[in-house]
C-alpha positions in Angstrom: 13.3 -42.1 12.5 11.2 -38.7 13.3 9.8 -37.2 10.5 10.7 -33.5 9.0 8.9 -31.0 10.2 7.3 -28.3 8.2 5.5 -25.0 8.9 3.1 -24.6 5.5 1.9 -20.8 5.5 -1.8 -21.2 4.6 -3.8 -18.0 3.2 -6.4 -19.9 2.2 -6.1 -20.0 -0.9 -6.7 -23.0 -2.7 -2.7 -22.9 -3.6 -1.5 -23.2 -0.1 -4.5 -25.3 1.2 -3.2 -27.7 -2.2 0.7 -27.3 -0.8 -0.6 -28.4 2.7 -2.4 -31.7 1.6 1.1 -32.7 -0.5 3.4 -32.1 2.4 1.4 -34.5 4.6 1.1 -37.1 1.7 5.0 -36.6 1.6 5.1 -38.1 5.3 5.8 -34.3 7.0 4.6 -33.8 10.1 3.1 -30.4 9.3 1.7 -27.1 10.9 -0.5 -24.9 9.2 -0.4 -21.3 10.2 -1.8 -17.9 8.6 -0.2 -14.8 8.9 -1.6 -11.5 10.7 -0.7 -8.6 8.1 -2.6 -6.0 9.3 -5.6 -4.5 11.2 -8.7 -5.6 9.3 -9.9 -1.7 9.1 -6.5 -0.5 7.6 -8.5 -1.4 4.0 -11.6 1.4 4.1 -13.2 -0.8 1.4 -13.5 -4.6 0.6 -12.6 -6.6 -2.6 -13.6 -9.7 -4.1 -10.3 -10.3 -5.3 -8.1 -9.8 -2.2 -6.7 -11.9 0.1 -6.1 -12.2 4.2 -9.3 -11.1 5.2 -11.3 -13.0 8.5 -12.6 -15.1 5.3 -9.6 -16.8 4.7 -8.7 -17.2 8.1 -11.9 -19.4 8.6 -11.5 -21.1 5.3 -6.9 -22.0 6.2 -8.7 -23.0 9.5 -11.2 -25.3 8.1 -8.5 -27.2 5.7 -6.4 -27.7 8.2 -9.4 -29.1 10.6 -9.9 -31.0 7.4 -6.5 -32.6 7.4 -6.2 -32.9 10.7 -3.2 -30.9 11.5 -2.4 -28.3 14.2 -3.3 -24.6 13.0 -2.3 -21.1 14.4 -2.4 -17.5 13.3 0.7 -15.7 13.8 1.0 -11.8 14.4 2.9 -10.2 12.1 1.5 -7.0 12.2 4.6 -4.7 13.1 7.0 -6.0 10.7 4.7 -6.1 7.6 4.0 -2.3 8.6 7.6 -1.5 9.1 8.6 -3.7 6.1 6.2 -3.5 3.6 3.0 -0.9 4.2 5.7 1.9 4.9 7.7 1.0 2.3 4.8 0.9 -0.2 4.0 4.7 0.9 7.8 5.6 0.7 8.2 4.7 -2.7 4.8 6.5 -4.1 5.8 9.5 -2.3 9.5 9.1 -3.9 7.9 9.1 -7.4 8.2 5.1 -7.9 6.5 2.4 -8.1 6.5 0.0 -5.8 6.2 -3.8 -5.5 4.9 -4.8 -2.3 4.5 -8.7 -3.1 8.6 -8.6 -3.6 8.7 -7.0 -0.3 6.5 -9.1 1.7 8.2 -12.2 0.3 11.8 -11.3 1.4 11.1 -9.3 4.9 8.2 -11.1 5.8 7.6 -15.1 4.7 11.5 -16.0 3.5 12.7 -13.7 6.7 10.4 -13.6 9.9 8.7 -16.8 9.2 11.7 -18.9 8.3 13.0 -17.3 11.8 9.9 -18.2 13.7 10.3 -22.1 12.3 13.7 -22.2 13.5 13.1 -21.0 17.2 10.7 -23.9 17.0 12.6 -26.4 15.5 10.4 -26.7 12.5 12.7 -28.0 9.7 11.4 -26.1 6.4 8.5 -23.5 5.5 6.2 -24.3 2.9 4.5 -21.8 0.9 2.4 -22.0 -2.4 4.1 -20.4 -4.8 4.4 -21.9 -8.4 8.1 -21.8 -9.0 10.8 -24.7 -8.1 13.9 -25.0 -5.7 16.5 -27.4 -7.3 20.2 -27.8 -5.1 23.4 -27.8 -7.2 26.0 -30.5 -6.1 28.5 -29.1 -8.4 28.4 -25.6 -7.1 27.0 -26.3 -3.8 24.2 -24.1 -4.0 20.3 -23.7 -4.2 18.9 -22.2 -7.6 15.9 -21.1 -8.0 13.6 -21.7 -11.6 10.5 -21.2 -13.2 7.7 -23.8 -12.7 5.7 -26.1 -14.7 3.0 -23.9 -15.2 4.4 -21.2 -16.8 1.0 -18.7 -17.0 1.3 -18.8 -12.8 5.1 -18.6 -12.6 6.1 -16.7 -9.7 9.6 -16.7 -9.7 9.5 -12.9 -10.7 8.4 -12.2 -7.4 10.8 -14.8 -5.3 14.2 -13.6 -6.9 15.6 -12.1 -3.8 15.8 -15.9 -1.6 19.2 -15.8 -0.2 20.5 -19.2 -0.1 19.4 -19.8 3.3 16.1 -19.4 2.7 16.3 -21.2 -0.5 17.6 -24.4 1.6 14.6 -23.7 4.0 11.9 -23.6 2.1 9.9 -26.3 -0.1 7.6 -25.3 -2.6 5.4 -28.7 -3.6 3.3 -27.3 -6.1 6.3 -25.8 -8.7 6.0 -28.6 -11.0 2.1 -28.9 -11.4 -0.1 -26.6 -13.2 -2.6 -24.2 -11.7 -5.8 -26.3 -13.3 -4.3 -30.0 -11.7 -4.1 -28.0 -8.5 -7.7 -26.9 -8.5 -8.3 -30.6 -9.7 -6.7 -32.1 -6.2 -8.3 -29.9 -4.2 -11.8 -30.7 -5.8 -11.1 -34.4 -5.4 -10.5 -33.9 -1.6 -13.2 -31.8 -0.8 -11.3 -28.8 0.2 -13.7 -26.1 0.2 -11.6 -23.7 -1.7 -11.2 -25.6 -4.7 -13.0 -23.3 -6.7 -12.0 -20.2 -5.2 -10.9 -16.8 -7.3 -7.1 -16.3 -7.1 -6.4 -13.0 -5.3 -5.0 -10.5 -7.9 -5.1 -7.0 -5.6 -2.6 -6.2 -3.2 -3.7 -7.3 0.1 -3.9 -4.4 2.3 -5.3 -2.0 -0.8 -8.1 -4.2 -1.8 -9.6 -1.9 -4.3 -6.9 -0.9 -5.7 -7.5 2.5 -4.9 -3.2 3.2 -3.5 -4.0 7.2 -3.7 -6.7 6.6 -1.1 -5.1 4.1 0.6 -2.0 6.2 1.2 -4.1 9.0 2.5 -5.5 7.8 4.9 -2.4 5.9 5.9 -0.2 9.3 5.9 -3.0 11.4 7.1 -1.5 14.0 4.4 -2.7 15.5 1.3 -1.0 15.6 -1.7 -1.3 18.8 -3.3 -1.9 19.2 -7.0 0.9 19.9 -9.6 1.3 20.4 -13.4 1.8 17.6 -16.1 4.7 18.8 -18.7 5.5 17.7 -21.3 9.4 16.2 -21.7 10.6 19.8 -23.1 9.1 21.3 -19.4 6.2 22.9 -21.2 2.9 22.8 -19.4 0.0 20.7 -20.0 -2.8 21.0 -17.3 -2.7 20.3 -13.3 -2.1 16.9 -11.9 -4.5 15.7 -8.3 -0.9 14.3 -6.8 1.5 12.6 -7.3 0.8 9.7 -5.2 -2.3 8.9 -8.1 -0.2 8.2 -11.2 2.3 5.6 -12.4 5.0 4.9 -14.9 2.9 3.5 -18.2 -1.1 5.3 -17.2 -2.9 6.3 -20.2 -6.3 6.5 -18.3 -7.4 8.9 -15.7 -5.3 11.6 -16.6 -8.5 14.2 -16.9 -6.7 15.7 -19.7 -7.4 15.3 -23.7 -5.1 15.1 -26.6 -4.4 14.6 -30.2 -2.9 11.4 -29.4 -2.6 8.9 -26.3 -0.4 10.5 -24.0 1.1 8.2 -20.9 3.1 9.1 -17.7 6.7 8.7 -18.1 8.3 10.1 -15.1 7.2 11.5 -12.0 9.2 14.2 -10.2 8.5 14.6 -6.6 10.5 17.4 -5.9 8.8 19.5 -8.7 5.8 18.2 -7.8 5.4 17.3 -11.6 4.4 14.6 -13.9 5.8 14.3 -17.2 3.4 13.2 -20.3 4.6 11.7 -23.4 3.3 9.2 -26.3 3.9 5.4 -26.6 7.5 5.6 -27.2 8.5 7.7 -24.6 7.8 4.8 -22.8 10.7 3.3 -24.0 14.2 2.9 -22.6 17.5 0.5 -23.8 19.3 0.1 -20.3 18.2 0.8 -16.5 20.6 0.4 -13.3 19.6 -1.2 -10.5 20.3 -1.7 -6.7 19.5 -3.8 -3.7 20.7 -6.9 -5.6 20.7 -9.9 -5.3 22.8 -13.1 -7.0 21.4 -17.1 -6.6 23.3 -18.9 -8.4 27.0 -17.5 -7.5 28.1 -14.8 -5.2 28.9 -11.9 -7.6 28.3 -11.5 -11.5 32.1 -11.8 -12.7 31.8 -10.4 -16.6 29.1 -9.5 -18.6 26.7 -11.8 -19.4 23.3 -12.4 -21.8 20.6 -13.1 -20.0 16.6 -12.5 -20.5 15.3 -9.5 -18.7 11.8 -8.9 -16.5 10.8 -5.2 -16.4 7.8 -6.3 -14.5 5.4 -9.1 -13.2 2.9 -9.0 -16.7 5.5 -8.3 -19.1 7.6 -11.0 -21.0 10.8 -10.8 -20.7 13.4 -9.6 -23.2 17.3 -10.3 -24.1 19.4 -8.2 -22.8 23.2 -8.2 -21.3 24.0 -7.9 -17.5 26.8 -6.5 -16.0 27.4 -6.4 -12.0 29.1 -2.8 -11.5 29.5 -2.7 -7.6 28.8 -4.6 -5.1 25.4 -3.8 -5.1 24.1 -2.2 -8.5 23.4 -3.6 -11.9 23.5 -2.3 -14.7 21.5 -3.8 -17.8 21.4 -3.3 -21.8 18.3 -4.6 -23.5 18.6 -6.1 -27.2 15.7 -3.5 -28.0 14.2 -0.8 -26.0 11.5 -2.1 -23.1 8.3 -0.6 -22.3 7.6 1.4 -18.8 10.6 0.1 -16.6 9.7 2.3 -13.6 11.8 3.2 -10.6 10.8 1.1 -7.6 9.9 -2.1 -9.5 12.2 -5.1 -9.8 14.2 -6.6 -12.9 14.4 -10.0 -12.5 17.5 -12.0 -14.8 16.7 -15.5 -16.5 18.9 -18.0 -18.2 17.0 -20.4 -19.4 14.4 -21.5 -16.5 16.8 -20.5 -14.0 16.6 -16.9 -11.9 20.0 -15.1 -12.0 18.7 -12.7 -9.5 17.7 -8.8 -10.1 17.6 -5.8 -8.2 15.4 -2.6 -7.8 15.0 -0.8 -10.7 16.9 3.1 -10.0 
């Protein structure tokens, strides 16, 4: 009987490099392969923290010399620009806030790569998320839910899978936890065992997304005023592009109180400051959704509620109210739920789906 083939996308990261070792102890015959993002200068300034640098190339390269399986790097360049980079800049410039991770996950790793293992009749992808893929014989589909480890679970990020690329993917390391991980990987000798996670996004290692989008755009982004929510002046702003739903630092501005951005207004050029509670809002829309566990969201239902990545989530109820919008009421009002980011729904362990936040 030939064994399954798998494609494991290796950053190298201990993570992937742990998801590797797994698959071939499962009996897969495996390829590792990293993926080309971007032009290493497009990132003016390096991080400690980031990822997919010439680094990790050589340290993907040297597990999978290490396990003895074939290893390429795949270029990937256009899309991630077309899909994420751009995107990423679009949104700022919109007054949003984008999630790039969400994007690279759905156009890019669960899209093109899942494509590229098909043309070569590679049976699943592999990545290194922590989260789990279960199949439902009753309703005939693939779910998606939160793994073992719940300070790493990913899900958040993963909740627009389609059910094709649910069925094509495996992810071994859902039901362990980050620190037995880092354990394996010690006990093999993999030379990223002890390695720093990356926490910045890849392509703005700094974190410095004004900058970033600068030089990108080639454009400046002229100043404006901060208001307050009654329209009432309260200084001058260095762009748009520099602020996002929930900052409290780097405003250049002092007050009474702590003041936070609420809402950007691109078209006014403006940025509107309030305290804490301004923050909050009871109920959001959102669009560009997406359902796992049936094809459409029949009647209202209760279901807990991610605003973002590092918040918890909250009870709220869920109502589908087109084909391709949400709309959502939260038990109690939610801290900064900003335009651009995702709301992802949970019952129980199990991802609902979500949608981008309007």
């Amino acid at each position: 009987m030939n064994k399954l083939k798998a494609l494991i996308a290796m950053s190298g990261g201990v993570d992937s490099s742990a998801a590797a070792f797994l698959m071939k102890e499962q009996g897969y015959e495996i390829t590792g392969i990293t993926l080309k993002l971007f032009d290493d200068n497009i990132s003016y300034k390096k991080a400690e923290k980031s990822c997919c640098s010439l680094e990790d190339v050589e340290d993907a390269r040297s597990i999978a010399y290490k396990l003895q399986i074939p290893y390429y790097v795949y270029n990937f360049k256009d899309s991630f620009d077309e899909h994420v980079i751009r995107r990423f800049v679009s949104v700022y410039e919109s007054g949003g806030t984008p999630n790039p991770c969400i994007d690279c996950n759905r156009f890019i790793k669960f899209d093109k790569l899942i494509r590229r293992a098909e043309e070569l009749n590679i049976d699943y992808v592999v990545t290194g998320h922590y989260a789990v893929i279960t199949y439902d014989e009753n309703s005939g589909r693939y779910l998606l839910k939160k793994s073992a480890d719940r300070k790493k679970d990913q899900s958040y990020v993963l909740y627009a899978m389609t059910q094709k690329q649910l069925s094509k993917t495996l992810m071994p390391l859902g039901t362990l936890t980050k620190d037995e991980v880092r354990v394996l990987a010690e006990k093999h000798g993999f030379i990223n065992a002890k390695k720093r996670d990356s926490q910045d996004i890849c392509f703005v290692p700094d974190g410095n997304y004004a900058m970033f989008i600068e030089s990108y755009t080639g454009k400046k982004y002229c100043p404006g005023s901060f208001i307050d929510k009654e329209g009432n002046v309260l200084g001058e702003h260095k762009g748009i592009i520099r602020y996002t739903v929930g900052q409290r630092k780097g405003l250049g501005l002092s007050f009474q109180q702590p003041m936070y951005v609420c809402k950007k207004n691109p078209r006014e050029n403006t940025v509107t400051l309030g305290p804490k509670e301004s923050l909050f809002c009871s109920s959001l829309t959102a669009s560009d959704i997406n359902i796992i566990p049936y094809d459409t969201i029949s009647r209202p239902i209760h279901v807990m509620a991610k605003v973002r990545y590092s918040q918890s989530a909250e009870h709220a109820t869920a109502e589908q109210v087109s084909a391709d919008r949400l709309h959502i009421e939260f038990d109690r009002p939610v801290r900064a739920a900003a335009k651009g980011q995702a709301v992802v729904l949970y019952e129980d362990d199990y991802v609902i789906g979500g949608g981008t936040i309007e």
